[in-house]
C-alpha positions in Angstrom: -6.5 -15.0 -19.4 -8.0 -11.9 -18.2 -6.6 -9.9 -15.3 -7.4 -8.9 -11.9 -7.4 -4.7 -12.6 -9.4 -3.7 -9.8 -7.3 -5.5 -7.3 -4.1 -3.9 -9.7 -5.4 -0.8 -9.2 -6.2 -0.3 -5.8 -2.7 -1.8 -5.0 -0.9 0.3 -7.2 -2.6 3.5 -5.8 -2.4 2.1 -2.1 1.1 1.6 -2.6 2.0 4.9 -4.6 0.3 6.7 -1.5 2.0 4.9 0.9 5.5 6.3 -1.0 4.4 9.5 -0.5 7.1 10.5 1.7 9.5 10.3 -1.1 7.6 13.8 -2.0 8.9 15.5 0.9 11.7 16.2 2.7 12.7 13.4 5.1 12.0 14.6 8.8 13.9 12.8 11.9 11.2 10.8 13.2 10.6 9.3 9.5 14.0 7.9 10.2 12.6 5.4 12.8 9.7 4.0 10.7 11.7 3.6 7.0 9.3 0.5 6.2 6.2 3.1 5.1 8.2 3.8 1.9 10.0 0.4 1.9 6.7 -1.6 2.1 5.0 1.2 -0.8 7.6 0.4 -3.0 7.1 -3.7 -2.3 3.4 -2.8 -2.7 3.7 -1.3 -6.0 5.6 -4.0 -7.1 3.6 -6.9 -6.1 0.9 -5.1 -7.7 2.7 -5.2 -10.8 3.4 -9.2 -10.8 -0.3 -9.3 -10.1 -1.3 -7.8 -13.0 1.6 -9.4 -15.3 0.5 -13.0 -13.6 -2.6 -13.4 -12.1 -2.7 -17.5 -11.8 -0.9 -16.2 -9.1 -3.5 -14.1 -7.5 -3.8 -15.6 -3.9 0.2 -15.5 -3.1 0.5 -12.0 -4.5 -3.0 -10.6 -3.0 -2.1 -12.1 0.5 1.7 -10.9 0.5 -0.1 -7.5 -0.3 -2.6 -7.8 2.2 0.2 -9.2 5.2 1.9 -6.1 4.1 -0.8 -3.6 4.3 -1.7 -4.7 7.9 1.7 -4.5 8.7 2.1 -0.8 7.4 -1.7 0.4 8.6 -0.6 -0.4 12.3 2.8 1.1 11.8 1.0 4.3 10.1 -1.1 4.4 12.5 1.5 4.6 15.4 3.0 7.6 13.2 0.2 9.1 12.9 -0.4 9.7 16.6 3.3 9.8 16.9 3.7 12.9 14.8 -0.3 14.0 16.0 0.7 18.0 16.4 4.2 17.9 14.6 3.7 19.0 11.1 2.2 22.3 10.0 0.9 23.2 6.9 0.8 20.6 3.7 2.9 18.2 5.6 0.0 17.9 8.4 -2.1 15.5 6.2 1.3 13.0 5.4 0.3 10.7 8.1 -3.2 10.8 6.9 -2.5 9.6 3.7 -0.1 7.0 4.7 -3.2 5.2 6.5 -5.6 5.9 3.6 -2.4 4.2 1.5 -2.6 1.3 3.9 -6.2 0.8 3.5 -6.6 0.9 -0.1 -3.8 -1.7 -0.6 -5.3 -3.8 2.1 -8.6 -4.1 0.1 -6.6 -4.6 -3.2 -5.0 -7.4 -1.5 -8.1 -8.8 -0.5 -9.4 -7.9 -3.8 -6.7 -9.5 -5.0 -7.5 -13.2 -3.0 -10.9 -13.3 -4.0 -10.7 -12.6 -7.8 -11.9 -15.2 -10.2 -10.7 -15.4 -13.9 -13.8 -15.2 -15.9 -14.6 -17.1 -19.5 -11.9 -19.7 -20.7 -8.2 -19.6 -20.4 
């Protein structure tokens, strides 16, 4: 059976981006929204019994997509949260966890609508 790699991919990159804050050191307010490297991990995961089971592809690619909603409004409220609070590199943290959000949310999609090709 052939397998789903776009949907993999853009999950597993959504995801990785949405761990991001593993890379840095953890700042206060980061305490108060743990699920943006929670859900990433999850994320990558799910991405990773998509690819090793795609007959699968509609529970895995929605769970993905329920969970990137879920983490793109939650980014979203930290990235106005934290708008003006981080100088420098950290600035554009926020900014990636959205862009993480979004790119798992179309894998998940992605995900949902792929089609095995050929014969099993």
């Amino acid at each position: 059976m052939n397998k789903p790699t776009g949907a993999f991919t853009l999950t597993l990159i959504g995801g990785s981006m949405s761990m991001i804050g593993l890379a840095y050191p953890v700042i206060a307010l980061y305490r108060a929204f743990p699920d943006t490297i929670s859900v990433g991990l999850i994320i990558v995961i799910l991405s990773m019994l998509l690819h090793e089971m795609p007959e699968r592809n509609i529970t895995f690619g929605a769970a993905i997509a329920a969970l990137s909603t879920a983490q793109l409004i939650s980014s979203m409220i930290v990235t106005v949260v934290t708008g003006g609070l981080y100088t420098g590199y950290y600035s554009i943290i926020p900014y990636v966890l959205v862009a993480g959000s979004i790119i798992s949310l179309l894998g998940g999609v992605a995900a949902i609508l792929w089609k095995p090709k050929g014969p099993n």
